[in-house]
N, C-alpha and C positions, 0 to 999 in steps of 0.2 A: 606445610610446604606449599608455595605460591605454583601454580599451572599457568600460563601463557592462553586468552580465551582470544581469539580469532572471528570475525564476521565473515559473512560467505562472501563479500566482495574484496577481501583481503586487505583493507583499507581502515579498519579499525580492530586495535587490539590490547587488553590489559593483562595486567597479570594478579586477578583478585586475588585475596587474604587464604578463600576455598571457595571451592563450587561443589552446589549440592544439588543431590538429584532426588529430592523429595518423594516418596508416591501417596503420602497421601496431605489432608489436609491440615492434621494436629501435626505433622513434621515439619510442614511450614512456621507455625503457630512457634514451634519448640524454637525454629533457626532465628526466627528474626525477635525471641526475647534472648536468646543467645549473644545475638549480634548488638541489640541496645544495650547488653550488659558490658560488652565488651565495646562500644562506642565505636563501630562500626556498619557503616554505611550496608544496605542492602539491596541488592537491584534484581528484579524477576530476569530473565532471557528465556527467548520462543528460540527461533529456528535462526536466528542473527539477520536477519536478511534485510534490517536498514541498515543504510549507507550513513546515516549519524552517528556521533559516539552517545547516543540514547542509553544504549544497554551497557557502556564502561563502567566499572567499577574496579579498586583496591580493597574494598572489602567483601562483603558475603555478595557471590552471585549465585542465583539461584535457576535453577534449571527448570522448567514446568517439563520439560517432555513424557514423562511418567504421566503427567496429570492428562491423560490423553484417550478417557473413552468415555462411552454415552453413560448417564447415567439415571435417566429418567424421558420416558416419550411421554406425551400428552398427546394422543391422536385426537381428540375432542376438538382442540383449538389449535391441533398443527403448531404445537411448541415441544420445545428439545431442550434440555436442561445435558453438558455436556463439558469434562476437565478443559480449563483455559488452556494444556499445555498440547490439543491436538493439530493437526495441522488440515489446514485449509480444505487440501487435496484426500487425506484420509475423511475429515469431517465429510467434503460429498461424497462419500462416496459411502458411507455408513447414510444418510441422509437419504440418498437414492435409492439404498434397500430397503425403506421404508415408506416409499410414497411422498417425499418431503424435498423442497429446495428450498435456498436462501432465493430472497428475491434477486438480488444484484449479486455481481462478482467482478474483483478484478482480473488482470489479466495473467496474474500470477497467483501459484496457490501453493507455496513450498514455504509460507510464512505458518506458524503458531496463532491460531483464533486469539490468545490474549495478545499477541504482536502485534499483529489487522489491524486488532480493535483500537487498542494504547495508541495508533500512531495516527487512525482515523481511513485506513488502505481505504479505496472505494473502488467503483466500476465505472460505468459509463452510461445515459441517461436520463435527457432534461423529466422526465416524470415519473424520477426512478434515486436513491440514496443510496449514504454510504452502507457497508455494511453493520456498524456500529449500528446504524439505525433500526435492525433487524431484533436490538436487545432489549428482552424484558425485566430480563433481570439479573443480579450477580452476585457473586458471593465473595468477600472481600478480606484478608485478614489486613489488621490494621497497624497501625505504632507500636501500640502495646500489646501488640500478639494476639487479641483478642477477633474474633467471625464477627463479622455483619452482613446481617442480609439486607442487599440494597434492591427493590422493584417496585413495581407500582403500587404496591398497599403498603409496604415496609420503607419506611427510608427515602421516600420517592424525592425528594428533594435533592439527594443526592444520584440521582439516575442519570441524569443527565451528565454530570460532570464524567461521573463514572464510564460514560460511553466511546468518553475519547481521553485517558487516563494520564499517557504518556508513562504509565508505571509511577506517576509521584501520590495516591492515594493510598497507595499497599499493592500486597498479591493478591492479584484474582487468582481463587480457585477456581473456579466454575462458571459459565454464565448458559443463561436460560435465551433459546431464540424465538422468533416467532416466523416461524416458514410457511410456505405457501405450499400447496399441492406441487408432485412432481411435477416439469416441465419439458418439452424441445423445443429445441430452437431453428429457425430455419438461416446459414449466414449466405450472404452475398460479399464476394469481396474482387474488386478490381485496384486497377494500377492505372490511372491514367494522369493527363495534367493535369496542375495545382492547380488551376483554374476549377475545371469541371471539375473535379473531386471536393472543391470549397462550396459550390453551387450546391451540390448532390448535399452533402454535411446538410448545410442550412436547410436543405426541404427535407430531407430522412432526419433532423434533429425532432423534426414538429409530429412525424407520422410515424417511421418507427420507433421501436420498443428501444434500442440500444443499439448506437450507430457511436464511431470514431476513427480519427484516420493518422496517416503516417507519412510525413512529406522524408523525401529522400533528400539531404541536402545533398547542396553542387548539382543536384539536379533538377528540373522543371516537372518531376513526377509524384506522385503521391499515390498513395494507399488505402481507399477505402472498406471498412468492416460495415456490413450493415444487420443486423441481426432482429429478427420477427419470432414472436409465440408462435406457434403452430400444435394441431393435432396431428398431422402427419408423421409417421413413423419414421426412424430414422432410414438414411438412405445407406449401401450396401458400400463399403469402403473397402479398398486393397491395403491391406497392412502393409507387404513390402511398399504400394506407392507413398504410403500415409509415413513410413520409415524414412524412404528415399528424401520426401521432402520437409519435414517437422526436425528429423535429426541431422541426418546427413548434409541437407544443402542451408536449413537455416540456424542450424549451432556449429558441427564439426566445420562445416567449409566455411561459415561466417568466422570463425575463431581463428582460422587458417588464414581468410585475407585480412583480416583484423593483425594476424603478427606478421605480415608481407608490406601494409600499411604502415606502421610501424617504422618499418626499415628504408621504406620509400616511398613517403607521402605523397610526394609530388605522381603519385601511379592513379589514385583513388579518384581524380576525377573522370578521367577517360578509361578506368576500368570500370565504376561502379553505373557512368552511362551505354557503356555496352553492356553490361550485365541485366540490369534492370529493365523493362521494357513495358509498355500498355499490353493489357491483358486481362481477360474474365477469367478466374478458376470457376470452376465448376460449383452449381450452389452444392450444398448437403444440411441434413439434420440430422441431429443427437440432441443427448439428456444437454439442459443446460449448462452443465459446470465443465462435460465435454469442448463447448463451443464457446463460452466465456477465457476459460483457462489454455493457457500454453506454457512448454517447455522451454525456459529461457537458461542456459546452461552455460553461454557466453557471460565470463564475469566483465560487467558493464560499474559503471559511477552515474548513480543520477541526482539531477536536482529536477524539482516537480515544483510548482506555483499555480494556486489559484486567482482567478481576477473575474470580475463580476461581469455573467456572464455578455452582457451588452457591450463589452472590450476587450472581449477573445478574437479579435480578431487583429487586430487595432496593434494589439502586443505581439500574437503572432507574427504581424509584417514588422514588428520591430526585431523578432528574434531572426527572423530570417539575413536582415542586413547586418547583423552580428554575425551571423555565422560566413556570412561572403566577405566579412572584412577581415576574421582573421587571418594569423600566420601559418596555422594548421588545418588539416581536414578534419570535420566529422563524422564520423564514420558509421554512427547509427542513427535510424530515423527520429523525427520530433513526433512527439506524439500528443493530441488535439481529442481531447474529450471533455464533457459536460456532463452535469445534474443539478437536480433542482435542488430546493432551500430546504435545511432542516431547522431545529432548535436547538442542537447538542454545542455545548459553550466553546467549545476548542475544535468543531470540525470544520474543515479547512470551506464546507459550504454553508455553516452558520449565518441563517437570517437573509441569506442572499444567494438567487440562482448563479450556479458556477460555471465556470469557461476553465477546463487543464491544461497547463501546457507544460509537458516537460521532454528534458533535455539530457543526454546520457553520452557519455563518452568510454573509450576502453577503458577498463582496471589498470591499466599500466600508462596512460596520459594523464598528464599531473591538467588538474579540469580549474585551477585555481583562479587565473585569467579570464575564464571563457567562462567557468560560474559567475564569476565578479559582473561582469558584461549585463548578462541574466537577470543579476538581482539589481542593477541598479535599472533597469526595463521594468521590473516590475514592483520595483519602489512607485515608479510614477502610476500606476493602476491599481495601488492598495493592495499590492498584490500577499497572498498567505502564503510559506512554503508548510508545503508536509512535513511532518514531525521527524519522520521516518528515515530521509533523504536532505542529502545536504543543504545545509544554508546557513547565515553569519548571522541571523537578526537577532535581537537582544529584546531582555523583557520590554524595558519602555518601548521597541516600537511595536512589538508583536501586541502589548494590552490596545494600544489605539484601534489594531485593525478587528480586533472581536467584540463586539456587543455587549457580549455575556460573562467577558473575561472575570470579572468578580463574582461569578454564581461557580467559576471554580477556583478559585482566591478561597474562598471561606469554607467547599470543602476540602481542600487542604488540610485547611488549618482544622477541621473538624476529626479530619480521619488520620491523619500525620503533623502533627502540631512541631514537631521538634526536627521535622526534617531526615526521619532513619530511612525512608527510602530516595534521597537526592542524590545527584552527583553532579559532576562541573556543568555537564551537558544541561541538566535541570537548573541548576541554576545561573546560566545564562539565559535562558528563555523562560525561565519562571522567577527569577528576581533573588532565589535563595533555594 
């Protein structure tokens, strides 16, 4: 009997063959020779939380979330061997009780570690990667059902591909990270004009650790994060203040003018310029993944794009007159971050320092226009979309813009030759 599966942004939905919830690692092994014998298609699912149809399937979809605790510390070299099916926010925090952080994070953490990684999620950080880049190693079941161990002494050829998957190599079981001592962080964050706030970016791009900001459109304001290491202990926080404003004013009351918006666009300019105002919050420190991570509970649509980082800006004042020319409001902020170059073949900062810039509209605005707008901005800047979040591009243009596009072409074809983990999604962006 077919089940109806849903993404958390309620904007993608199938209704596979069956959904399993494996817990360990030969029950994968057993599902997906199950599923070749039965010629049907397989696809892993974390916590749903990309805005593609990545994770659709009509045949076997499979659940990691069982796959979801530590299963080996290395305190020697600060590595963690840990089920692909845990989630971001649990993983720190098993992490933290042990002395240990990921070095980078985004700014959401209710995704599945195998999800992150498959789609390439990062943080923010010109001397700083994605999370994928944190991986040593993986554990992988393949086409034919069969474990491979892919890391630096096994398999390493395939390490790379592996680290930004998109789920078309097989199921990760497991993967091994390599973390750094626990950390705090000290943030600074203000509201002033896009001017000053583009200024401040460019010099806290060079000096701080992790800096990014958030321009309000229809308004001339923006939002800077600036965030520094510290030994400094954390600072003493009011739960109900920390309550009042993290839930109360920026999901419940966001979500509330988000459905008043809705009903009367034309309110959102001269409310959201009274609303918004210049202003310093107060700095504070916590653990890292405290100060990286937030609670985003407003179901939002996004599209995200990178562009070399020398023409972040360039594009940004291109998206900005998209957005003052449309017919509608946008009603959440854009948001502007950066990192440096890795070497992993599919990540959206392969071979080249990156500029982010993405774009989010309500769950309930049809974003089809205003995407289109987007992507054809960032056609002219080479620009990558994330795996993870919406976009139209197609294998032939997606191979031109990666380097290394053919070091994961061949492991493909090494670890899934016949295609039992594809679907439409995959193969329009992977060619089959």
């Amino acid at each position: 009997m077919t089940k109806k599966w849903t993404n958390w942004a309620r904007n993608q939905s199938s209704n596979p063959h069956n959904i399993f919830e494996p817990k360990t690692e030969a029950e994968i092994s057993d599902i997906v020779c199950l599923g070749v014998a039965r010629r049907l298609k397989i696809r892993p699912i974390g916590s749903g939380h990309s805005f593609s149809s990545i994770g659709l399937t009509e045949g076997f979809l499979v659940s990691m979330e069982s796959m979801n605790r530590i299963i080996s510390i290395d305190r020697d070299r600060l590595r963690v061997t840990v089920g692909a099916g845990i989630t971001i926010s649990d993983l720190n925090i098993e992490l933290h009780k042990i002395g240990f952080a990921l070095p980078n994070l985004g700014d959401i953490d209710t995704q599945s570690l195998a999800g992150a990684i498959a789609t390439g999620t990062h943080g923010t950080g010109i001397k700083y990667n994605s999370i994928s880049s944190a991986i040593v190693g993986i554990r992988i079941v393949t086409g034919d059902g069969s474990v491979m161990d892919i890391s630096e002494s096994k398999n390493s050829d395939l390490l790379g591909p592996a680290k930004v998957s998109l789920g078309a190599l097989g199921i990760i079981t497991s993967v091994t990270l390599q973390c750094v001592p626990a950390f705090n962080l000290k943030i600074l964050e203000f509201t002033a004009k896009l001017p000053e706030i583009i200024s401040r970016f460019k010099f806290e791009e060079l000096s701080a650790d992790f800096v990014e900001f958030f321009w309000f459109p229809h308004t001339e304001l923006a939002e800077i994060k600036i965030c520094n290491k510290t030994a400094s202990t954390n600072t003493r926080t009011r739960k109900f203040s920390s309550f009042v404003t993290n839930e109360v004013t920026r999901n419940f009351g966001f979500s509330l003018l988000n459905q008043f918006w809705l009903q009367f666009p034309n309110s959102v300019d001269p409310m959201v310029n009274s609303v918004i105002k210049e202003n310093v919050r107060p700095e504070r420190i916590d653990a890292s993944h405290n100060i990286f991570c937030s609670k985003r509970r407003v179901k939002f649509l996004e599209m995200e794009y990178s562009v070399p980082r020398e023409c972040l800006f360039e594009a940004f004042e291109a998206v900005q007159r998209v957005i003052e020319e449309l017919s509608f409001p946008v009603t959440f902020p854009v948001e502007v971050r950066s990192l440096s170059a890795d070497d992993i073949p599919l990540s959206m900062a392969s071979e080249r320092e990156t500029g982010f810039i993405a774009v989010h509209l309500y769950n309930r605005v049809d974003p089809k226009d205003f995407f289109k707008r987007i992507e054809h901005i960032m056609d002219q800047f080479n620009g990558r979309p994330h795996w993870g979040k919406l976009h139209s591009l197609e294998s032939a243009q997606l191979a031109k813009l990666y380097p290394r596009w053919s070091e994961f072409t061949e492991a493909r074809k090494a670890l899934d030759p016949d295609g039992h983990f594809t679907n439409s999604y995959l193969e329009r962006v992977l060619g089959y």
